[in-house]
Wavefront OBJ file of the C-alpha trace (Angstrom):
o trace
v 51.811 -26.167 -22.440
v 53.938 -29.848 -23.049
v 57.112 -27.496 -21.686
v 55.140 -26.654 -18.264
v 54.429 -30.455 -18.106
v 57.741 -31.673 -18.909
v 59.413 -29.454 -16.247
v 57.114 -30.353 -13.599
v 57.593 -34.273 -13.969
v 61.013 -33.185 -14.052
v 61.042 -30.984 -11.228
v 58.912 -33.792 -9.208
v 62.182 -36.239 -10.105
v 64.895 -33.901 -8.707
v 63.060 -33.543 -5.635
v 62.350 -37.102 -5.102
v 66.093 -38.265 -5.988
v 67.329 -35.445 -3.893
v 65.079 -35.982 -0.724
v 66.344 -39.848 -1.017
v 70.108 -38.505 -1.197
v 69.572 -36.189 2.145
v 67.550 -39.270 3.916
v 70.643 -41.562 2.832
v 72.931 -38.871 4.110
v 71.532 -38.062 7.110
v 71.537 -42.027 7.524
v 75.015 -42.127 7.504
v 75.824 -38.752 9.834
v 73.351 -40.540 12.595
v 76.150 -43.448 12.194
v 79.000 -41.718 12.474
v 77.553 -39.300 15.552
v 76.500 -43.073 17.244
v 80.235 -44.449 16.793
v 82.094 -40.889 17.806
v 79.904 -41.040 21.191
v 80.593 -44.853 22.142
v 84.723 -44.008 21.520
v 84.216 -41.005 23.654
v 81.897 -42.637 26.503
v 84.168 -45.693 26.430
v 87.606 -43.599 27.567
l 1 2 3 4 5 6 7 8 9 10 11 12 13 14 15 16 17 18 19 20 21 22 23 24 25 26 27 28 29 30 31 32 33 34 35 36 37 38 39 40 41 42 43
């Protein structure tokens, strides 16, 4: 029964930490889309 437990909580952490690295990601791809359209608008 504590093994069940224990992987939950851990399962809940991985999902957290890896929804914050996507968000974070996705973050920076949004950036880099935003500068590649201004240097192609601006020719």
């Amino acid at each position: 029964m504590e093994l069940i437990l224990i992987l939950k909580i851990l399962f809940t952490i991985v999902a957290i930490i890896s929804t914050y690295a996507v968000l974070r990601n996705l973050d920076i791809i949004r950036i880099i889309l935003i500068y590649v359209k201004d240097t192609l608008l601006r020719k």
